[in-house]
C-alpha atoms as one frame of an Amber mdcrd trajectory, in Angstrom:
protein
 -31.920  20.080 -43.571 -31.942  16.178 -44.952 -34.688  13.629 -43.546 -31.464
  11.767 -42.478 -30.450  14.870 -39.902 -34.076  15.920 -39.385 -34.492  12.091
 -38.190 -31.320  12.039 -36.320 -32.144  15.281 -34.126 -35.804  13.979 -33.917
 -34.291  10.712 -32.110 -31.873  12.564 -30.142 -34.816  14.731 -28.110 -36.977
  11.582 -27.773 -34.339   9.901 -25.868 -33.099  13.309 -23.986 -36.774  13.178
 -22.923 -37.311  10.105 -22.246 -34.423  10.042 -20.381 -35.511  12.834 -18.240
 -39.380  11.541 -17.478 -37.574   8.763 -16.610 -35.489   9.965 -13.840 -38.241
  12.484 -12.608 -40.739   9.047 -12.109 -37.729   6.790 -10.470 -37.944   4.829
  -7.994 -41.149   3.405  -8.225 -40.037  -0.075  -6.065 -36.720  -0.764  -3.809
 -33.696  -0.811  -5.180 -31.024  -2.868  -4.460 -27.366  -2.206  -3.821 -25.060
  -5.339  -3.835 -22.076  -5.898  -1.778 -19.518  -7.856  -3.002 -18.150  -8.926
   0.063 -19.590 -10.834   3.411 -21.293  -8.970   5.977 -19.443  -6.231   8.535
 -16.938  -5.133   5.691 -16.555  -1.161   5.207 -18.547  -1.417   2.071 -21.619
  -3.583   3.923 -20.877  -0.614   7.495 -21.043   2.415   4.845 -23.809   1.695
   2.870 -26.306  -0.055   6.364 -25.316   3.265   7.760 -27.065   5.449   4.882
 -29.800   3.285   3.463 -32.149   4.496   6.008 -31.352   7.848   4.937 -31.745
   6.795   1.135 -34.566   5.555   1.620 -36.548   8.390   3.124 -35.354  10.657
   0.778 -35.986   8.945  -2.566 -39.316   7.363  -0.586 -38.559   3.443  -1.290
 -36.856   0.754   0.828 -33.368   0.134   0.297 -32.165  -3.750   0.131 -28.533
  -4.524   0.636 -27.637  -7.788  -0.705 -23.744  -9.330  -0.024 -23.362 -11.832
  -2.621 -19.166 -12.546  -1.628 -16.579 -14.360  -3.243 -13.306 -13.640  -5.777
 -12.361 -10.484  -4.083 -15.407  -9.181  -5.124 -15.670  -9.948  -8.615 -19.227
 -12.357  -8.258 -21.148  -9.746  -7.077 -19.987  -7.385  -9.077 -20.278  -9.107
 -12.252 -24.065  -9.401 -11.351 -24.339  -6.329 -10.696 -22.812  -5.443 -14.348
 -25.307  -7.686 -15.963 -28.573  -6.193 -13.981 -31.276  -3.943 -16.119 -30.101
  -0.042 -16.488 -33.472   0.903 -15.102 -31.487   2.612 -11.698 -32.889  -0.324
  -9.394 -29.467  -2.659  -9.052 -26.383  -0.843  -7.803 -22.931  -1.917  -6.515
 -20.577  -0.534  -3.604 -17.004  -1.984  -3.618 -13.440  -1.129  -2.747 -11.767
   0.430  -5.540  -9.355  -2.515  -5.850 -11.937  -4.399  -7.557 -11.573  -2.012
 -10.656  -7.832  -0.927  -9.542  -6.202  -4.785  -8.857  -8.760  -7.685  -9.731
  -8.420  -6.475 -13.436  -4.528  -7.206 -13.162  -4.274 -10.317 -10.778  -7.693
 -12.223 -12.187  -7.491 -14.346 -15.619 -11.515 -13.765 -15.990 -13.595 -11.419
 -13.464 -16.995 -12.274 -15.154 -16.900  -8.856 -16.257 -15.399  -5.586 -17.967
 -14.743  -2.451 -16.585 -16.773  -0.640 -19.173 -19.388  -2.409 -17.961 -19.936
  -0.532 -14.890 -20.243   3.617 -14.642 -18.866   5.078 -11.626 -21.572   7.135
  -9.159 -19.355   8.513  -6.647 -16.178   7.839  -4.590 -17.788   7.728  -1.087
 -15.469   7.617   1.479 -11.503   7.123   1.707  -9.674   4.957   4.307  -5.892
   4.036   4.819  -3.933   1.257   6.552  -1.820   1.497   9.896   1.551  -0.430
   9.897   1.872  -2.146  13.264   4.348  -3.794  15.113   4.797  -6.168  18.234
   6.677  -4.204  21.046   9.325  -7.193  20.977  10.811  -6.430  17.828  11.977
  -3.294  19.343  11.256  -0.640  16.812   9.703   2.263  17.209   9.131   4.636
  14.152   9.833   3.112   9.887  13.413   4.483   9.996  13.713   2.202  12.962
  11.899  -0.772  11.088  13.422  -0.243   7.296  16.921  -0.575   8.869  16.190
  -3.319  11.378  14.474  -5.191   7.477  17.804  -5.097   5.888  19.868  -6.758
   8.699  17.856  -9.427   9.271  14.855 -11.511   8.392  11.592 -10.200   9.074
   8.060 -10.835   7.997   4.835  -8.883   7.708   0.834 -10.088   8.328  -2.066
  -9.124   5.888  -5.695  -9.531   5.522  -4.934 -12.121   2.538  -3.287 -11.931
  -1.155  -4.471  -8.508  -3.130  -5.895  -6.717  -0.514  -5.238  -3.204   0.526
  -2.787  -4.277   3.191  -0.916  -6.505   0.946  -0.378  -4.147  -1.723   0.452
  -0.801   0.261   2.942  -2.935   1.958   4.414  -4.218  -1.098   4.571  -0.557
  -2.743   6.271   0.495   0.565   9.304  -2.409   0.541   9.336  -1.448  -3.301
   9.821   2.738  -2.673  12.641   1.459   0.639  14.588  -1.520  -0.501  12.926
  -3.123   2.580  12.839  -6.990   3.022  10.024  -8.603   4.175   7.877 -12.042
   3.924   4.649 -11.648   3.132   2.149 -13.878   5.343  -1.605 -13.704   3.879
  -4.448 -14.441   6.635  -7.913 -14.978   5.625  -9.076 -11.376   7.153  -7.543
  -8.862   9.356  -8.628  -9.751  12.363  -6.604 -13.476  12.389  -3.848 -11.319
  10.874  -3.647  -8.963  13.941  -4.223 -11.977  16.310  -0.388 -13.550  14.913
   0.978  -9.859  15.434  -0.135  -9.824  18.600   1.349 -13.192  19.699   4.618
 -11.946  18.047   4.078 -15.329  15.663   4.522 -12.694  12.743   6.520  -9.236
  14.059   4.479  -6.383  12.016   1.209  -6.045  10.054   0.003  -3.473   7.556
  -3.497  -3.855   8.618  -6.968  -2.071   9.217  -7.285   0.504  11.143 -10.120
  -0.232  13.057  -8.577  -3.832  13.683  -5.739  -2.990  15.343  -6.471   0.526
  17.023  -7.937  -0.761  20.087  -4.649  -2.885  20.580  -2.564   0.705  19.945
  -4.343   2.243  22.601  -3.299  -0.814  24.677   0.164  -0.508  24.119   0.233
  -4.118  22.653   1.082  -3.231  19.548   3.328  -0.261  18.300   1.880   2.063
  15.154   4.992   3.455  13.101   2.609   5.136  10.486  -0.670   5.375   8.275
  -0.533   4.646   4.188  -3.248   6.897   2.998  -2.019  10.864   1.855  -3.643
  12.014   5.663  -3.445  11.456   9.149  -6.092   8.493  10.335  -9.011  10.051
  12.218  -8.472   8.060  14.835  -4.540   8.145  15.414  -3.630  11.663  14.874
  -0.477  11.571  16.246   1.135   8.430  14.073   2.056  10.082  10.683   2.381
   9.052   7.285   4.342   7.048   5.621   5.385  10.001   3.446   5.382  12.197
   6.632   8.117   9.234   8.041  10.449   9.678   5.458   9.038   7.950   2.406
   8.450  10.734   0.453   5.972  10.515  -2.463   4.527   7.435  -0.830   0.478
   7.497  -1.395  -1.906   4.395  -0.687  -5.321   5.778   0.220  -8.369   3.065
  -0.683 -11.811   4.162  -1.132 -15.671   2.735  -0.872 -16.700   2.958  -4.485
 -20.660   3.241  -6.009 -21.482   1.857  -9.071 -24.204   1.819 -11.717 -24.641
  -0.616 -14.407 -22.875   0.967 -17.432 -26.062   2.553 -19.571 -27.872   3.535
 -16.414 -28.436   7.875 -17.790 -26.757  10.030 -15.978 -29.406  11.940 -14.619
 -30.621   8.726 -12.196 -26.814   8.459 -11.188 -26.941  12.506 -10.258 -30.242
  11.368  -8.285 -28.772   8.746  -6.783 -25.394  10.109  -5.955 -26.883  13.407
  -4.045 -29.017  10.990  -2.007 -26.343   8.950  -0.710 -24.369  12.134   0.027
 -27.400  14.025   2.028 -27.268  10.978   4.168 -23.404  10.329   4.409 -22.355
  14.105   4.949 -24.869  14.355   8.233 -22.841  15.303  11.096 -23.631  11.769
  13.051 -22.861   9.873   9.739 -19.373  11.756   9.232 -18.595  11.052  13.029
 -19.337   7.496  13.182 -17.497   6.783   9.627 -14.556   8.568  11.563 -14.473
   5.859  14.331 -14.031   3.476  11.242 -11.157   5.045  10.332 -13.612   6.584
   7.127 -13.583  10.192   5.430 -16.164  11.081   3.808 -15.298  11.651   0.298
 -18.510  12.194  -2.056 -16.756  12.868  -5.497 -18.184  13.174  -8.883 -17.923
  10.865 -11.106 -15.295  11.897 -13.391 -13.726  12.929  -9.993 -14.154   9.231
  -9.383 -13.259   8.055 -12.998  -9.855   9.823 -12.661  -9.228   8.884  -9.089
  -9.639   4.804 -10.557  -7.227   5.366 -13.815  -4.406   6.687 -11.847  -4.599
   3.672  -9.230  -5.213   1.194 -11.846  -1.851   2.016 -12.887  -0.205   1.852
  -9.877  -1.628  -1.021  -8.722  -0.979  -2.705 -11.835   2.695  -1.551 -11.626
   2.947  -3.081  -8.134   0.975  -6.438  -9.364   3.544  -7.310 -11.914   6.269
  -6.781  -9.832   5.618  -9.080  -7.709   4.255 -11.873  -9.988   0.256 -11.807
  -8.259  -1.945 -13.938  -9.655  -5.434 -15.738  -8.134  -7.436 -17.808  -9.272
């Protein structure tokens, strides 16, 4: 055997062990998990709901920090440039690695330079509509779109609303107006006063005006029922067959952040997110609880990154 591989192997189990003592010894201090987004988001609900979980199993306190702006990208970008020591982590949407990368001249960062921990929990969007336009199911709708003029409300440009509607008018031949809000709340509000007919929109936002009878649901994007309207079907289920646009709550580590804190990590958010009173809460959220691997999760991105990215061009998005 040469010095050079004798050397090379040498290296190789001082790092494998280093490595190791140092995920057997972490945490030591709180770690922090930013949020790229304000406060009261899914991402901010989800990871408030587990910290206190977290945090008695791995025996340190667990600070959330929001640091919002550019759909996500600030906080994320800091969260790409913090130590690999496993004490800065990130939770976004996916869309911040699946549409920022294709609508964004400069995020402040690369994908490579985050790792992804685990895809956490999935959520969908519920098409609504005001009882005055006079449709109720998407047959009803897609054939009312190519007669006349009709517009749709979403939570603003590049969000999951915006996009799964865009995919949907793209798979039907449908004609809409798109008409961004700054949220979804003031996005259901103008569906509600019949200022703008129909909304793809949160579930949570809209539900309680379903239940109402204020507003009609003709179906849900993601691949399943919603939790919490399981008698509206899918889009697919309606007749657009093939048609997918599930979202997810994504965990992130800085990219050289070993593997074996990540598997720490990851197992501790999922003992506290797989408790029965954690799973039925994220339900009333319109939430699944997901809890994939991370080449589960690594997959999962690629194939939406695509899609997305298909969508994006088509339709000319850009932000600033």
């Amino acid at each position: 055997m040469s010095s050079q591989l004798r050397f090379f192997i040498l290296t190789l189990v001082c790092l494998c062990a280093t490595s190791t003592a140092l995920a057997q010894a972490w945490p030591q201090r709180p770690i922090k998990v930013i949020a790229p987004y304000p406060p009261g988001g899914p991402s901010d609900m989800v990871i408030r709901l587990v910290a206190d979980k977290v945090q008695a199993n791995l025996k340190q306190p667990v600070v959330i920090e929001n640091i919002a702006g550019a759909g996500g990208n600030i906080g994320s970008a800091q969260a790409a440039r913090a130590p690999a020591d496993g004490y800065t982590w990130l939770i976004t949407t996916d869309t911040v690695m699946t549409v920022n990368p294709h609508v964004y001249k400069n995020m402040g960062f690369k994908l490579e330079d985050l790792k992804p921990v685990s895809m956490l929990t999935s959520f969908s969007q519920t098409l609504v509509c005001n009882p005055a336009l006079g449709v109720r199911n998407l047959n009803e709708l897609i054939a009312k779109s190519k007669t006349q003029s009709l517009s749709y409300a979403s939570g603003g440009a590049g969000v999951p609303g915006h996009l799964s509607m865009e995919l949907l008018l793209n798979m039907t031949g449908m004609q809409m107006v798109h008409i961004p809000y700054k949220g979804p709340a003031p996005a259901a509000q103008d569906v509600l006063a019949n200022q703008v007919p129909c909304g793809l929109l949160a579930g949570p936002t809209v539900l309680p005006h379903i239940r109402s009878g204020k507003l009609v649901a003709l179906a849900v994007s993601g691949q399943a029922r919603s939790p919490t309207l399981p008698d509206i079907p899918t889009i697919s289920e309606a007749g657009v067959k093939g048609y997918d646009a599930d979202f997810s709550l994504v965990m992130w580590a800085p990219r050289q952040v070993p593997d074996e804190l990540i598997q720490k990590f990851r197992q501790a958010l999922l003992d506290g997110l797989k408790l029965p009173e954690s799973v039925e809460r994220l339900k009333a959220t319109d939430q699944v609880v997901i809890g994939s691997t991370s080449e589960e999760t690594a997959t999962r991105i690629a194939k939406d990154n695509a899609k997305w990215g298909a969508v994006t061009k088509k339709i000319g998005l850009s932000l600033e």
